[in-house]
N, C-alpha and C positions, 0 to 999 in steps of 0.2 A: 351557021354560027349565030346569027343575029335571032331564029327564032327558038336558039336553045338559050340565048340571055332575056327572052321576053318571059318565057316559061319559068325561071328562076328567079324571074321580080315578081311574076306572079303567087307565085308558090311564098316566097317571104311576105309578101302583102298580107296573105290571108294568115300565115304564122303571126305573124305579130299584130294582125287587127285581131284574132281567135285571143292571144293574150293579155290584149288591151281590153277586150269587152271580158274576159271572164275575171279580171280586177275590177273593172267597173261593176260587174253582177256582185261580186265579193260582197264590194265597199258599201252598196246598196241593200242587202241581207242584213250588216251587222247594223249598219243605220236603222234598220226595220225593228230589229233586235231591239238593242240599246233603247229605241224608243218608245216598245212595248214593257219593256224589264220592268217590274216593280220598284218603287223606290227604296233603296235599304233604308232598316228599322237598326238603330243601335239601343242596345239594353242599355239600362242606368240605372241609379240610383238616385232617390229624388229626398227633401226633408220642407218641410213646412216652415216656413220663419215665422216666429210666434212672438212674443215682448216681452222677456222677463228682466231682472234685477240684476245689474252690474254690479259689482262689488269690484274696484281697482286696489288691487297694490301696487307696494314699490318693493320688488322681491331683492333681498341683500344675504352675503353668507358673511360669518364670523362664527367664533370659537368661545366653548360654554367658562364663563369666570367663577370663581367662588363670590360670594360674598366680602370674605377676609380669607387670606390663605398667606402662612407662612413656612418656611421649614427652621424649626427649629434649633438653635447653635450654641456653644457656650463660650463666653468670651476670654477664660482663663484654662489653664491645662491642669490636669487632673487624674485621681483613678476613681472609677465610678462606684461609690458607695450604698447605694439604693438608686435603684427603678421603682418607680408605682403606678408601668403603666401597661398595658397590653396593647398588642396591634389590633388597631379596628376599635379602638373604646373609646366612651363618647368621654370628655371632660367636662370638666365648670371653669370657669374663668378664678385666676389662681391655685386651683389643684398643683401641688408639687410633684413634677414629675420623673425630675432625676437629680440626683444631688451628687456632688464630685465630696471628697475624702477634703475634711476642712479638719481637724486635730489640731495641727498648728497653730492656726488664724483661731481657733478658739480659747485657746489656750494662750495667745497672746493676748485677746481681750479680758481674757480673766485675771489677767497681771497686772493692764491697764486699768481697768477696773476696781481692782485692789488700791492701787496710789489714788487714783480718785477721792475720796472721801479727805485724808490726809492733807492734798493740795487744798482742798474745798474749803476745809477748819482753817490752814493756814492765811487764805486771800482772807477770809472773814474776821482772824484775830487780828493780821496785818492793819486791816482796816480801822478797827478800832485803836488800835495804837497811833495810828497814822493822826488820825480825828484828834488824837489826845499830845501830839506831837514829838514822840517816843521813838520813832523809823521817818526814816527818809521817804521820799518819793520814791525816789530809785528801788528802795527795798518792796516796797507795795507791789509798783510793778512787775517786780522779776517773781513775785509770790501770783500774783495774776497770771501772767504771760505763762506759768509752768501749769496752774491748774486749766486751761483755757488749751492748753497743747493736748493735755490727758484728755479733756472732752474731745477735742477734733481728732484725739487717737482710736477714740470709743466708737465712734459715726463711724471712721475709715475702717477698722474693721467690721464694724456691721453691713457696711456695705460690701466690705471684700467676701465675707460667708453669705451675703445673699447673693452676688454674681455667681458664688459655686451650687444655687441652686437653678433650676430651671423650672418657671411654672408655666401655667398655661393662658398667653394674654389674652381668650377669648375663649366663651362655650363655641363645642365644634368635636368633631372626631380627626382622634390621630389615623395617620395610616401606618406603615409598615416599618418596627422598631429598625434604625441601623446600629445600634449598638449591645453590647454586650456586658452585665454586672462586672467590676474589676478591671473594666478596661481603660487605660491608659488613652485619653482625650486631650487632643491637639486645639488649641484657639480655632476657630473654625469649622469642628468636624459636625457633618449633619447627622441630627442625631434624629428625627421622625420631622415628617410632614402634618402641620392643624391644621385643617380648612372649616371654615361654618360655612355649612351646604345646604341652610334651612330656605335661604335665598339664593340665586343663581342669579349671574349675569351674562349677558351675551352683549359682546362689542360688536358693532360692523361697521360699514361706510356706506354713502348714499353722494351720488352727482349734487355738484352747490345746484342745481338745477333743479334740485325736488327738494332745497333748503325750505321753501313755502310751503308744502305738504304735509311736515309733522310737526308735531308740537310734545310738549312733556304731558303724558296721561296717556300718549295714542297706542293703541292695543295693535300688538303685532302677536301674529301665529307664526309659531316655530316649529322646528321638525327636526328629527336623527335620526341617525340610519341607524345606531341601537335598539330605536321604537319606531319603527314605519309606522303603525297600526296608532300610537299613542299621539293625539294633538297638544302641545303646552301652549302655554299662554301668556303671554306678558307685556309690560307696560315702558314706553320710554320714561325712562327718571332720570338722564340727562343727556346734553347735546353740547359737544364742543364749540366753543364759542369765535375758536378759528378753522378758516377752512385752510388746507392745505395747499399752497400756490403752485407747487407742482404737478400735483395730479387733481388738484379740483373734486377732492374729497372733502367729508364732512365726519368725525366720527362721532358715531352714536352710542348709547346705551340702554342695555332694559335692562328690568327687573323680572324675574323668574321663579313663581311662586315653586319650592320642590318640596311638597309634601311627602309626597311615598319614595326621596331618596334617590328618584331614577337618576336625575341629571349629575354627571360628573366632569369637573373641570378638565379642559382640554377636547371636549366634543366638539365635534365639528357639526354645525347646525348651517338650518337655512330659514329666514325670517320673512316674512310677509308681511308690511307695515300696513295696516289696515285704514282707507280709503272713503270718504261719504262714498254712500251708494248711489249708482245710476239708474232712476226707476225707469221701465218700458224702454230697454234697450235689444238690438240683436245680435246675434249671437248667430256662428254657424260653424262648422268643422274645418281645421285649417285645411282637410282635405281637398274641401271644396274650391279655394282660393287658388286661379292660375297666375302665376308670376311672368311676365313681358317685358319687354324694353320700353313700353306706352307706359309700366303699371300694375295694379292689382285688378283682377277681372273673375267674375264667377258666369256659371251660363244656368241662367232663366229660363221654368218653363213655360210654354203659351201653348194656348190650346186654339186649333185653326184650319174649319175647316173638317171636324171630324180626327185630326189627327194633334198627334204632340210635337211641340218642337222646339229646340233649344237654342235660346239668344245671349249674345255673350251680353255682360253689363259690367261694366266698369264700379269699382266698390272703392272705398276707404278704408282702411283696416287701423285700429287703434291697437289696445293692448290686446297680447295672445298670456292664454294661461291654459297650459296640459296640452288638450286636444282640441282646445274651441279659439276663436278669436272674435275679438268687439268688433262689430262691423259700425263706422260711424257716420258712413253716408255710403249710398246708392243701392239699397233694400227697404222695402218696407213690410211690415205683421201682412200672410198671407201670401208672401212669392215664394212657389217652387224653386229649390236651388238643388241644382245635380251634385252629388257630393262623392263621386265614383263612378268611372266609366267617360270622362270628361275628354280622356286623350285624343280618343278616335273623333269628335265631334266636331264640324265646322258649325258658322253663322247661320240659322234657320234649318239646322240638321235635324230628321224626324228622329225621336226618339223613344222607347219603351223602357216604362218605369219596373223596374225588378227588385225583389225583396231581397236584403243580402244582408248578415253580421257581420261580416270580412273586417269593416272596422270600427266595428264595437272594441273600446278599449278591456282586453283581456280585467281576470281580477287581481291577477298575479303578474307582475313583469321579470322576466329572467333576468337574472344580476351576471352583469358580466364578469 
């Protein structure tokens, strides 16, 4: 018994020392391994930081104004006796452009009119009489006070036949007639829309915080999505002189040169107040730029050694516009910066520079 329990220690000894050394042979191979292995190379993308020209805006959206823009109405009821205008046609400022059925109100100045002259002789013989002491006071008066009524009868109908016309308080083109010749017209009914669309405005708002940044004359670039392709141009010509205490807005306005017609009130635009320029600034791809809980960080390349390698660097980032953003401290003209390929990379990781478009900004972007 006892040398069949010797034989059975013996026997697990060498099982489980045979175990332990061919884990120890293992561990000692891959150690060999690992330490012989070549260093991984990660591909990237690299761009040269160079010094060009900032140009800052303060980017704002708002909606295209006319110049003058009203829609047209008439203040008395009527049937419509002449139109003289077409939809889409350009006016003059007092061109008549509809006139409501006035017979009556004319024909009552013409009766008016008639007593006129009669009242007139009469104040002026009165008067001579009066001078000569022939009529009373009293009589003078009520000879005055009757021709004096006829006149302020004369004015009130001239003004009641001009209300029934409608001219046009400005050059400018109409747009689309809503009414109809013979039609029966309510106080109030809109009868076309005038705008003069020779100038444009664009309203928007800007934080009281960039109140110091514009001034009146400053040239702002506009855009529509009517005209992607088309740049407009224009100028602040004024600036509210309150700011709004709830939301800490400031509203602005330009001026919009519309030569060839394009801009139409109610556009939705987007403005770029234009900025002094920043000379010998940098510039790199937001691509480039890693976002952290430390910060903003781009990774450097250095050469060392024969080989490439990439170092993170802690950056400042100013204003971003499209694809690029102001780098305004921790780059200078001349450092390599990985702008693709950045994920895979730790601190002093080797790296191979590779040629790639991937993000080249396309020339078209697909509209969602």
């Amino acid at each position: 018994m006892k040398k069949w329990f010797v034989v059975m220690l013996v026997v697990a000894v060498l099982l489980f020392g045979t175990v332990i050394g061919f884990n120890m042979f293992k561990q000692q191979k891959i150690a060999e391994y690992m330490a012989n292995m070549p260093e991984p190379e990660f591909p990237v993308t690299a761009v040269e930081m160079v010094s060009v020209d900032w140009v800052p805006t303060i980017e704002a959206i708002g909606f295209i104004e006319p110049n003058q823009g009203v829609t047209l109405t008439t203040e008395v009821s009527g049937v419509i006796e002449t139109i003289n205008f077409e939809s889409g046609q350009s006016v003059k400022q007092g061109d008549v452009l509809l006139a409501l059925d006035s017979k009556v109100e004319v024909a009552n100045l013409k009766s008016t009119q008639a007593r006129l002259p009669a009242a007139e002789a009469k104040f002026k013989r009165y008067q001579g009489l009066f001078r000569k002491g022939s009529i009373s006071k009293e009589a003078l008066d009520e000879a005055e006070a009757n021709f004096r009524s006829l006149q302020a009868d004369v004015e009130s109908l001239n003004a009641s036949i001009e209300r029934r016309t409608i001219d046009a308080p400005f050059d400018g083109i109409v747009g689309l007639r809503n009414v109809f010749l013979g039609e029966y017209l309510q106080p109030g009914t809109e009868i076309v829309r005038l705008e003069d669309t020779s100038i444009m405005r664009l309203r928007f708002t800007v934080p009281q915080t960039d109140i110091a940044k514009i001034k009146l004359g400053q040239q702002i670039d506009i855009s529509v999505d009517a005209y992607p392709d088309t740049p407009f141009t224009g100028k602040i010509s004024a600036i509210e002189p309150a700011v709004n205490f709830q939301s800490g807005l400031i509203q602005v306005q330009a001026d919009i040169p519309n030569n060839h017609g394009q801009l139409r009130s109610g556009m939705f635009a987007r403005a770029n107040i234009i900025l002094p320029t920043f000379e010998d600034q940098i510039v790199v791809d937001q691509t480039a730029i890693n976002f952290t809980l430390y910060g903003e960080n781009v990774y450097v390349l250095r050469e060392e050694d024969g080989a490439t390698r990439a170092y993170q660097q802690v950056v400042k980032v100013g204003e971003r516009k499209d694809h690029i953003a102001h780098v305004l401290e921790g780059l200078e003209p001349g450092d390599k910066v990985v702008t693709s390929g950045q994920v895979r990379l730790s601190n002093g990781a080797k790296v191979r520079v590779v040629k790639s478009d991937a993000l080249n900004p396309p020339a078209e972007l697909p509209q969602l």
